[in-house]
Z-matrix of the N, CA and C atoms (Angstrom, degrees):
N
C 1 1.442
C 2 1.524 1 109.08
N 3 1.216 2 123.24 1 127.23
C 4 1.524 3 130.94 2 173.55
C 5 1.360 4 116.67 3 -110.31
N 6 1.684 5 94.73 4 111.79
C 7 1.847 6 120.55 5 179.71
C 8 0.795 7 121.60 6 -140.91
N 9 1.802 8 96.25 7 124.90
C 10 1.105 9 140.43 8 171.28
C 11 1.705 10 118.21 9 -29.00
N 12 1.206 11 118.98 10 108.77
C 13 1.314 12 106.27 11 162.32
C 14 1.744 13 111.03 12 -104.04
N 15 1.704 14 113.46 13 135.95
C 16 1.469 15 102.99 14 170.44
C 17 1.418 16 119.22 15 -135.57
N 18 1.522 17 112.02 16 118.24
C 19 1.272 18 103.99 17 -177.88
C 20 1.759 19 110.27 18 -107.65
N 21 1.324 20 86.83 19 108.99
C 22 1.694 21 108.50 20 179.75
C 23 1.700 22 122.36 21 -59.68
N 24 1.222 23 105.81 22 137.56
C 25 1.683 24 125.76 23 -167.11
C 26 1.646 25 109.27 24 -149.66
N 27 1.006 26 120.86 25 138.60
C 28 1.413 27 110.90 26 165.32
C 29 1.820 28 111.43 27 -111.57
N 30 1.132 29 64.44 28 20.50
C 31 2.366 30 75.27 29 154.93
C 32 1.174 31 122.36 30 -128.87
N 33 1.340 32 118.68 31 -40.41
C 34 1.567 33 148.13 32 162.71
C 35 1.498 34 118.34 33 -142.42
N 36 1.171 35 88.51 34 127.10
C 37 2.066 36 98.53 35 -169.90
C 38 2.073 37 90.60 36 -115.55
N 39 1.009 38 91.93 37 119.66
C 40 1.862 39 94.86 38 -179.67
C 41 1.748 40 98.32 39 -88.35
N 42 1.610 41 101.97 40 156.54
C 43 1.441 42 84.54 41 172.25
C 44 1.782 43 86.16 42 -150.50
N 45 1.304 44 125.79 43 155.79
C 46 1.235 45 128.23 44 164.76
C 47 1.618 46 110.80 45 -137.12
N 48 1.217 47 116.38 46 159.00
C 49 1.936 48 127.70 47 176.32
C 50 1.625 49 96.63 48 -120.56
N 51 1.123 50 105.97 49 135.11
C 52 1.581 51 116.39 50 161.31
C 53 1.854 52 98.84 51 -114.90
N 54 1.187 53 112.43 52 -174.48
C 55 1.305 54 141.44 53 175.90
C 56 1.084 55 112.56 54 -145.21
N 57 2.045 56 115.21 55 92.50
C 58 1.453 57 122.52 56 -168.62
C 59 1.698 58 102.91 57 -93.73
N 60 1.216 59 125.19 58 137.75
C 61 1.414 60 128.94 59 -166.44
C 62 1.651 61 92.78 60 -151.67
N 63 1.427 62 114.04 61 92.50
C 64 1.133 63 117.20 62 167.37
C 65 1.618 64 116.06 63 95.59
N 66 1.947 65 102.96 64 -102.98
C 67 0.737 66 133.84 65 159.26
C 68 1.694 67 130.60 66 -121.23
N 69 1.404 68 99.48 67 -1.34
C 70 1.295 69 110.02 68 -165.50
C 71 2.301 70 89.15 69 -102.52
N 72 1.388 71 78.17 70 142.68
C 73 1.787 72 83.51 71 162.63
C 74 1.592 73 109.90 72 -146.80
N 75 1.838 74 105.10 73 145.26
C 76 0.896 75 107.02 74 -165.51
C 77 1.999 76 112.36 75 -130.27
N 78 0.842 77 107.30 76 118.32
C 79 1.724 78 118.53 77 175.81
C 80 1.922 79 97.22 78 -11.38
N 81 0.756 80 116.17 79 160.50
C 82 1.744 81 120.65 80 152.04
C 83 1.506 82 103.07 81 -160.16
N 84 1.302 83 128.16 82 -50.25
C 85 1.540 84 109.77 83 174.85
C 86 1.941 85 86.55 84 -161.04
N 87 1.803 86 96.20 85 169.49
C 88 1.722 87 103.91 86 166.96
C 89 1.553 88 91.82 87 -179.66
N 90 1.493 89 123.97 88 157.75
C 91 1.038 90 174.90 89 -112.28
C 92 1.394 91 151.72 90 121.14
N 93 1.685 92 125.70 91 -150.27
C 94 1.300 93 104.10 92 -163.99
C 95 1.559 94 77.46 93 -168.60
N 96 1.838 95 89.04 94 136.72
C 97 1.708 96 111.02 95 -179.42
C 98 1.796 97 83.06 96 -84.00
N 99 1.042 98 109.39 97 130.05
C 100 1.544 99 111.99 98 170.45
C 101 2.177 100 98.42 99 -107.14
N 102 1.049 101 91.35 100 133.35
C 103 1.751 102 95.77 101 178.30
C 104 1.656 103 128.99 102 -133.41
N 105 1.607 104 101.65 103 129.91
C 106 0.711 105 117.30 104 -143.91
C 107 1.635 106 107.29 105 -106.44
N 108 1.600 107 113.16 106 146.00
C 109 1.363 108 106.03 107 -173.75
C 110 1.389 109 120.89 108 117.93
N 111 1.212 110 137.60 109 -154.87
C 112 1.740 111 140.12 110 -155.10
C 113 1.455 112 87.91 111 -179.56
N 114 1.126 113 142.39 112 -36.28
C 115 1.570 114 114.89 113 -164.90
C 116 1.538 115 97.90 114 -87.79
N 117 1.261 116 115.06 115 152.10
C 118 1.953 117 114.92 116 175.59
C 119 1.450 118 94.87 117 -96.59
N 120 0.911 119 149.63 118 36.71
C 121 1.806 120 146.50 119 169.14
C 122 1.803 121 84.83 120 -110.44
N 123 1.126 122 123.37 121 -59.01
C 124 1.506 123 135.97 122 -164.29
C 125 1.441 124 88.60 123 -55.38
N 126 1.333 125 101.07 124 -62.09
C 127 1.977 126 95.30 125 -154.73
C 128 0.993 127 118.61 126 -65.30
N 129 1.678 128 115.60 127 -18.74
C 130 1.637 129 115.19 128 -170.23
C 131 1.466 130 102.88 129 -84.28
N 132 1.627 131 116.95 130 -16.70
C 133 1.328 132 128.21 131 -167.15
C 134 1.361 133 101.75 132 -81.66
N 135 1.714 134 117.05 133 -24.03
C 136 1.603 135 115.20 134 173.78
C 137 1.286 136 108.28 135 -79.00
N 138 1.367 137 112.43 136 -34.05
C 139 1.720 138 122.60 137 -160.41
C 140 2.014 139 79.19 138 -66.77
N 141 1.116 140 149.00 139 -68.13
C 142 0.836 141 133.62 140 -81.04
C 143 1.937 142 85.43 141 -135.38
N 144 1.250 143 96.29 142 -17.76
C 145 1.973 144 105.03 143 156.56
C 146 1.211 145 125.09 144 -105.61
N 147 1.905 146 116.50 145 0.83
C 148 1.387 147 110.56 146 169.85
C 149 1.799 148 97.40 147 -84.16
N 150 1.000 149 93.49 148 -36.92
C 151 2.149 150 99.50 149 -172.07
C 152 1.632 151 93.48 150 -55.30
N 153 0.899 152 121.05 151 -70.77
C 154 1.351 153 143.72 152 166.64
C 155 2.053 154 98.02 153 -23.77
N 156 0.854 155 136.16 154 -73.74
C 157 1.401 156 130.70 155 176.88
C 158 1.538 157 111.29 156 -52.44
N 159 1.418 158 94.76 157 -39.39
C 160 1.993 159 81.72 158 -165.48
C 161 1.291 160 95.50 159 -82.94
N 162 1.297 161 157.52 160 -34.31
C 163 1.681 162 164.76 161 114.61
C 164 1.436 163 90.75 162 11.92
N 165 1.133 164 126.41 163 -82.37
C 166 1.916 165 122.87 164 -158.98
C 167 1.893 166 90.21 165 -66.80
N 168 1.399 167 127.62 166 -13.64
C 169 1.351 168 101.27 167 -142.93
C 170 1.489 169 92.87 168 -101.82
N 171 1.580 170 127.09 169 -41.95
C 172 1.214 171 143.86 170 -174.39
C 173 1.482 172 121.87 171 -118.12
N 174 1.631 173 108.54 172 18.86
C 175 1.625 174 121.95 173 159.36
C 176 1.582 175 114.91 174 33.31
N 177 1.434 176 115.44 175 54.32
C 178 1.510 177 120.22 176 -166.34
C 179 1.842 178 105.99 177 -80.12
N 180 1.227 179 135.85 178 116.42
C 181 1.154 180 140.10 179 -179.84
C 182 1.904 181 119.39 180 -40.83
N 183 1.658 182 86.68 181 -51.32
C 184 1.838 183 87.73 182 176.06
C 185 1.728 184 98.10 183 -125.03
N 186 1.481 185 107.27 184 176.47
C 187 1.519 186 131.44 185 168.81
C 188 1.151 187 101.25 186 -121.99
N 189 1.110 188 112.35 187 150.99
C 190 1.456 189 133.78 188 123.35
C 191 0.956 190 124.30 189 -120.51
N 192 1.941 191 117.92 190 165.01
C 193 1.413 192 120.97 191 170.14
C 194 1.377 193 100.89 192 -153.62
N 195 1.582 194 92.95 193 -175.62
C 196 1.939 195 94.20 194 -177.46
C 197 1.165 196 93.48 195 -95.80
N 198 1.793 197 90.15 196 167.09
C 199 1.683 198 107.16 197 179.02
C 200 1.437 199 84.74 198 -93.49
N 201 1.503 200 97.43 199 170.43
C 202 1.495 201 126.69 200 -175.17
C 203 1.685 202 85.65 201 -81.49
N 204 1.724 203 87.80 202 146.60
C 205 1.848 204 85.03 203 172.47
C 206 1.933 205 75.69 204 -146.39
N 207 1.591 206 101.68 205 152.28
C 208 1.483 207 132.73 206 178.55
C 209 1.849 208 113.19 207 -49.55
N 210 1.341 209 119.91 208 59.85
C 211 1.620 210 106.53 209 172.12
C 212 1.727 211 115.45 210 -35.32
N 213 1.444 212 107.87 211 172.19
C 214 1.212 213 106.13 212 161.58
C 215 1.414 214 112.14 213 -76.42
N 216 1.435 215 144.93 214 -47.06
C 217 1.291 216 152.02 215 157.09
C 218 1.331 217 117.23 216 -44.37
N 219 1.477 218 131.03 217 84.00
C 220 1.752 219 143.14 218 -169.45
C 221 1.821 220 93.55 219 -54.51
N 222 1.402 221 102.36 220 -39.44
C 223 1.708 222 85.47 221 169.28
C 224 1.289 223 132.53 222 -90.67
N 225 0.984 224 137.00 223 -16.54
C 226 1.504 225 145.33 224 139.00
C 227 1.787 226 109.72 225 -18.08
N 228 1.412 227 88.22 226 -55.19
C 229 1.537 228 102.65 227 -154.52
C 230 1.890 229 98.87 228 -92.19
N 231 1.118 230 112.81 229 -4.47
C 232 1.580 231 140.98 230 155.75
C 233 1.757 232 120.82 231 -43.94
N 234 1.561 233 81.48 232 -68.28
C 235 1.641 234 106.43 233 -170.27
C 236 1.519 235 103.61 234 -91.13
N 237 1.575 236 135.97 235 -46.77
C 238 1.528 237 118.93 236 142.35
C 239 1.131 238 139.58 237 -20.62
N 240 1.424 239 117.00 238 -40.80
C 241 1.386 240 118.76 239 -176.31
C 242 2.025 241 109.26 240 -88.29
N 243 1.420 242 96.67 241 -42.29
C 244 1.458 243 93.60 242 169.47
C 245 1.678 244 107.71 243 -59.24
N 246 1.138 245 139.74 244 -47.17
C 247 1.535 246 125.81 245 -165.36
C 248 1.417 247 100.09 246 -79.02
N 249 1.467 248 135.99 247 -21.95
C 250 1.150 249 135.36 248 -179.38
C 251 2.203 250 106.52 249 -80.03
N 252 0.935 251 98.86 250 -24.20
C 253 1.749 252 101.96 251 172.72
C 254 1.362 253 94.36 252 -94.55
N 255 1.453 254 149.40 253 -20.20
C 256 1.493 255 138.69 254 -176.80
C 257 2.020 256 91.05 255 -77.06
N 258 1.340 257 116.67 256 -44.35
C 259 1.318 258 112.01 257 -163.78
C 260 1.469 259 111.76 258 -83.69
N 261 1.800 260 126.65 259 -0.93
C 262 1.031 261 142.85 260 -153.19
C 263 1.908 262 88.25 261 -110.20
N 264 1.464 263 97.59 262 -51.98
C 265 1.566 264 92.88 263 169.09
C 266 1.554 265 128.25 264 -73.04
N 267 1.122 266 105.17 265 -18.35
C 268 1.872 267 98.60 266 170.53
C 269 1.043 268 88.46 267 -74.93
N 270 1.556 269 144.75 268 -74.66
C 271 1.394 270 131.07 269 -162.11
C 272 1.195 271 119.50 270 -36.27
N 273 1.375 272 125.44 271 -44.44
C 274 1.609 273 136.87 272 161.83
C 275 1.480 274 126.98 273 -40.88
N 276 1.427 275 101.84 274 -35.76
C 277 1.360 276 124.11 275 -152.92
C 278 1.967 277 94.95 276 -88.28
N 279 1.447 278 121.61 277 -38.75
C 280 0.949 279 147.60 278 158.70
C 281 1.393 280 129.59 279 -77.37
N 282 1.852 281 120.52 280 14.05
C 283 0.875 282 144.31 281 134.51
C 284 2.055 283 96.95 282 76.83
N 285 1.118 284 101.41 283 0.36
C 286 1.727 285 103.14 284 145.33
C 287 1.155 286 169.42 285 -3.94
N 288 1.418 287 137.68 286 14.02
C 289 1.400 288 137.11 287 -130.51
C 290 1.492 289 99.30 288 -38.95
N 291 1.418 290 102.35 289 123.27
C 292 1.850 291 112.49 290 167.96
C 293 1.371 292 100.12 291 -100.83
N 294 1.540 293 103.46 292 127.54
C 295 1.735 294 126.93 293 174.84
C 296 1.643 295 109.69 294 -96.45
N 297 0.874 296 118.68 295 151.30
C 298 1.543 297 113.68 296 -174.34
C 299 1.720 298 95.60 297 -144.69
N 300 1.768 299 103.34 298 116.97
C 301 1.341 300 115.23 299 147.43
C 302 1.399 301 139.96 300 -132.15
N 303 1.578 302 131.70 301 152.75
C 304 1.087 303 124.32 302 -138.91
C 305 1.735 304 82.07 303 -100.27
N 306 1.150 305 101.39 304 171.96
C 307 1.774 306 122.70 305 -148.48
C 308 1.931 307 84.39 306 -73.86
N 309 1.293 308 113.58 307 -42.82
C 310 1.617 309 98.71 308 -167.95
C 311 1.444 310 119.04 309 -66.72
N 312 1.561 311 110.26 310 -37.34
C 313 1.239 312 140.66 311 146.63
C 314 1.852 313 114.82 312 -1.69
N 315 1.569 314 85.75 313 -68.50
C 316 2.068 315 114.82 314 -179.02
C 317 1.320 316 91.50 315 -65.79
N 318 1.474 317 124.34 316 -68.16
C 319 1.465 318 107.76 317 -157.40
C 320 1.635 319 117.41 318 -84.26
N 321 0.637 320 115.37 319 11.94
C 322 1.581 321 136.48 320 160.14
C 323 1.637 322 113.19 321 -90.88
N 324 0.709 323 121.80 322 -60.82
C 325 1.478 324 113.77 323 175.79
C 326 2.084 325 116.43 324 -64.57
N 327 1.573 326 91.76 325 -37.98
C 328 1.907 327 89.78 326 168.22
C 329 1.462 328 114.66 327 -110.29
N 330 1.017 329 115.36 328 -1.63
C 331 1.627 330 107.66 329 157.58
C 332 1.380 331 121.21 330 -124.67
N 333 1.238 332 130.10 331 -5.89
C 334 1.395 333 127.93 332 -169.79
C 335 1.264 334 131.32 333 77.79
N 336 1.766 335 108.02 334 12.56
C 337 1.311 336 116.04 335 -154.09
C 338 1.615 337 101.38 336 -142.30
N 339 1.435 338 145.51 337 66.77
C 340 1.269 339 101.85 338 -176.55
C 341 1.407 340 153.61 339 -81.18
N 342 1.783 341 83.60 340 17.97
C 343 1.546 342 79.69 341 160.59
C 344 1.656 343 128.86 342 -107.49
N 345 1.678 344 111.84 343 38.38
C 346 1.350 345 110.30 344 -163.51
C 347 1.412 346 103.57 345 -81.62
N 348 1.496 347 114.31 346 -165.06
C 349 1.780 348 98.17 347 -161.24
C 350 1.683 349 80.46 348 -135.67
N 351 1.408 350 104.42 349 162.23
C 352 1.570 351 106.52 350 -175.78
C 353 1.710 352 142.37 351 -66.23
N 354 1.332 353 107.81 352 20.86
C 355 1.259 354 123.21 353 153.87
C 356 1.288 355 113.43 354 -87.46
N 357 1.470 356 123.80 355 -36.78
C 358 1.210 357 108.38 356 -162.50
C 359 1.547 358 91.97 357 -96.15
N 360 1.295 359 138.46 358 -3.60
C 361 1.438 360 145.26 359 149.54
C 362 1.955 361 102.42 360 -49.54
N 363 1.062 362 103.14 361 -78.18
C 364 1.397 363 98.80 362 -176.35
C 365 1.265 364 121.95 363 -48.46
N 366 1.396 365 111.07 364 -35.42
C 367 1.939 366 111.63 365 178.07
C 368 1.485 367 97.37 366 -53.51
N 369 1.604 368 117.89 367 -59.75
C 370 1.493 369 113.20 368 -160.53
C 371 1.193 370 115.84 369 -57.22
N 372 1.565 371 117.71 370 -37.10
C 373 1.363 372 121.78 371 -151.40
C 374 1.841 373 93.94 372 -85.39
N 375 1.445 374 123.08 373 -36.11
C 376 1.372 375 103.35 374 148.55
C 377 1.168 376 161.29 375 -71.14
N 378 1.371 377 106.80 376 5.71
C 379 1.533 378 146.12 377 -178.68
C 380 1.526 379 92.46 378 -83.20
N 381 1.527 380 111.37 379 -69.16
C 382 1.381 381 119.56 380 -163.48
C 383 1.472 382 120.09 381 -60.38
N 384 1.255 383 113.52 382 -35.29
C 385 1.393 384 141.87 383 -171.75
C 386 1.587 385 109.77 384 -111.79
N 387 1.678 386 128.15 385 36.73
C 388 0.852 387 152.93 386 -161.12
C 389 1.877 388 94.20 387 -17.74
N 390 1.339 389 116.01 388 86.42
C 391 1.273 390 131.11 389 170.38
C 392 1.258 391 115.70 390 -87.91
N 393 1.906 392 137.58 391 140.26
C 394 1.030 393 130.62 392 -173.21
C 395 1.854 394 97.19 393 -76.04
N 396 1.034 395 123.62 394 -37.51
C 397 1.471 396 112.28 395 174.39
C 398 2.015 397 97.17 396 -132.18
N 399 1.321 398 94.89 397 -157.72
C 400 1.655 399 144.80 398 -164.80
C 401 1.555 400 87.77 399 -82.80
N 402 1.535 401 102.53 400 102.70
C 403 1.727 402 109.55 401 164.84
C 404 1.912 403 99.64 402 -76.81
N 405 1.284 404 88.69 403 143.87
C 406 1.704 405 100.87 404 161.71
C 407 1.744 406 130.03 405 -39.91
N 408 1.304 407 117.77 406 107.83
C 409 1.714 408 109.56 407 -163.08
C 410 1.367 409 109.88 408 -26.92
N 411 1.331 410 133.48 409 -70.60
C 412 1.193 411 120.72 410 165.43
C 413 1.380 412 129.66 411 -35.10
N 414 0.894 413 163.34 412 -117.97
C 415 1.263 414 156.62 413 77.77
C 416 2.184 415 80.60 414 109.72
N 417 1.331 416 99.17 415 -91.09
C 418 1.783 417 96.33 416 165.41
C 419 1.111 418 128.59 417 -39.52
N 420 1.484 419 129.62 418 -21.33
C 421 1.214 420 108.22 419 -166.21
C 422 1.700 421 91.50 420 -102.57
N 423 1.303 422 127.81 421 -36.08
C 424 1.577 423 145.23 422 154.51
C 425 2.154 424 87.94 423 -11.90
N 426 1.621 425 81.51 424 -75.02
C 427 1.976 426 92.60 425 -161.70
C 428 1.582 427 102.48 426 -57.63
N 429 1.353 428 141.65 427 -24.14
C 430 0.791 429 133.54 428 173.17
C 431 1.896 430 122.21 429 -94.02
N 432 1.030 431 133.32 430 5.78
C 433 1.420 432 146.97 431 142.47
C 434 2.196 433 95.51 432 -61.79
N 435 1.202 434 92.06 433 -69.29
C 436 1.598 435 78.75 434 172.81
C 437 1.644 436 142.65 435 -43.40
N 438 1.503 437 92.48 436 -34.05
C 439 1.487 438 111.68 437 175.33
C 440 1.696 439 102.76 438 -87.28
N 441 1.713 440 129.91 439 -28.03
C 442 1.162 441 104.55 440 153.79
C 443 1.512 442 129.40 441 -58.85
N 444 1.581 443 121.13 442 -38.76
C 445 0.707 444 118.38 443 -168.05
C 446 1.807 445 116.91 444 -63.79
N 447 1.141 446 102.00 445 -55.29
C 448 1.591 447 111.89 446 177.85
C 449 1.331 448 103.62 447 -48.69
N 450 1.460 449 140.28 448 -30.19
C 451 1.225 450 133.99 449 161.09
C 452 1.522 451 133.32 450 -45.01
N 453 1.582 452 93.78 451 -63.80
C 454 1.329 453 98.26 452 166.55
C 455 1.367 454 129.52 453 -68.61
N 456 1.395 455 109.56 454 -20.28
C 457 1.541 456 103.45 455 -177.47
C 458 1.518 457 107.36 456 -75.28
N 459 1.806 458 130.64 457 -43.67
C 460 1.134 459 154.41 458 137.88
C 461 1.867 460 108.13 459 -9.55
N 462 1.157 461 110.77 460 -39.08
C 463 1.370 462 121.23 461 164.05
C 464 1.398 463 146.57 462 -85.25
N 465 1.471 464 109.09 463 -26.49
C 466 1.177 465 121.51 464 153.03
C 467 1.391 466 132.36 465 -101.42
N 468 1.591 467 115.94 466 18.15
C 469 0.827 468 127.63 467 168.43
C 470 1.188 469 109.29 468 -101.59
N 471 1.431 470 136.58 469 -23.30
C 472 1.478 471 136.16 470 159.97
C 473 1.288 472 105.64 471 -57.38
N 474 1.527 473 105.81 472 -64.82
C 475 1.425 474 123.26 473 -171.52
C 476 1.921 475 105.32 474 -28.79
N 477 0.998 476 120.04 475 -76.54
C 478 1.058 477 143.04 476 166.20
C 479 1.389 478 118.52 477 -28.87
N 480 1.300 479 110.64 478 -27.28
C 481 1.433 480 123.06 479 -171.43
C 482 1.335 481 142.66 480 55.19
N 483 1.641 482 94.92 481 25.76
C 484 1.397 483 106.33 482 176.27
C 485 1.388 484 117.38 483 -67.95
N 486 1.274 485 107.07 484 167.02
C 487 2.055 486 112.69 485 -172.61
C 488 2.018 487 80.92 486 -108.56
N 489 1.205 488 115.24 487 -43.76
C 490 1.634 489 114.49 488 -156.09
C 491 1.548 490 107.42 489 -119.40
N 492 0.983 491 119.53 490 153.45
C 493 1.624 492 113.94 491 166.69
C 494 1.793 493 97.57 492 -135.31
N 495 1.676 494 110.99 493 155.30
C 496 1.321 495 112.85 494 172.97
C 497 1.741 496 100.02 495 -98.77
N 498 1.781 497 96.87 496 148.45
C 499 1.259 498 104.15 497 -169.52
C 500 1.897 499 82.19 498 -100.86
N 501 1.651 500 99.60 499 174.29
C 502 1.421 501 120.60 500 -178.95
C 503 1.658 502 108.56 501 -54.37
N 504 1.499 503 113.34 502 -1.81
C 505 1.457 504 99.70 503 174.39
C 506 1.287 505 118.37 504 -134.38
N 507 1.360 506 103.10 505 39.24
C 508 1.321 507 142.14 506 164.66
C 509 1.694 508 115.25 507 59.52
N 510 1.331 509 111.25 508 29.37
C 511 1.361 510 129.48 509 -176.39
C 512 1.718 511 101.84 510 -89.97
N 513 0.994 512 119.76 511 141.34
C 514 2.044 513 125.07 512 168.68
C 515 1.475 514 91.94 513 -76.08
N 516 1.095 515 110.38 514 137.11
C 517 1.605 516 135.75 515 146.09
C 518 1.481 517 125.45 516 -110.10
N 519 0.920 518 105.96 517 135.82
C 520 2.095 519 111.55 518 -174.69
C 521 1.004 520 96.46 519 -99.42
């Protein structure tokens, strides 16, 4: 299964794909919508055709993204939340299940820590995802929303005690 991780910015929105198979996960691509401009109508309009390209380009089954969490700057945390509902609706729009986890959530599941800070995010997530180097902070923390996600889903699917789960094209997988 290939999911989307997206960690939303309205300056830079990181995004990474794994390939979750079981228990095993595997790199497939990651980067960063870099955006350009001063008006927020413009940027959300970039945020919201780069998601939109890597979606048509690498057909990822699920998303995830982070939840909005309270900056000290109410507008900061303004314009985050709008590019994070622009990237919540392409996923929608592409009929997607969007997963939503909160940032302690991520670093707890790939570092064991959630309050570690994003180096030690990027070490793991190239550790885990046996990377020849250091993905871009963004870009890592994107791939690691994915690696929460494949976790938890990986978890309640034991939990649950299923032997099979159906994928988005309605086939059983063991």
């Amino acid at each position: 299964m290939l999911i989307l991780g997206i960690d939303p910015g309205s300056r830079i929105t990181g995004f990474g794909i794994i390939n979750s198979v079981g228990g095993r996960n595997e790199y497939v691509t990651s980067g960063c919508i870099r955006i350009k401009g001063d008006a927020l109508p413009e940027r959300l309009k970039q945020v919201y055709a780069g998601v939109d390209e890597i979606i048509e380009r690498y057909c990822p089954q699920e998303m995830a993204i982070e939840q909005v969490f309270m900056a000290k700057n109410a507008d900061s945390a303004l314009k985050l939340g709008q590019a994070r509902g622009v990237a919540v609706v392409v996923g929608a729009n592409h009929d997607l299940p969007v997963h939503e986890y909160a940032a302690r959530k991520v670093k707890q599941a790939v570092v064991g820590n959630g309050g570690a800070d994003k180096s030690q995010v990027q070490h793991m997530v190239m550790n885990i995802l046996k990377l020849p180097g250091l993905p871009q902070a963004d870009a890592a923390d994107a791939l690691a929303i994915a690696l929460c996600h494949a976790h938890t889903r990986v978890g309640l699917i034991k939990v649950a005690g299923a032997r099979k789960t159906r994928t988005s094209s309605g086939r059983w997988r063991l």
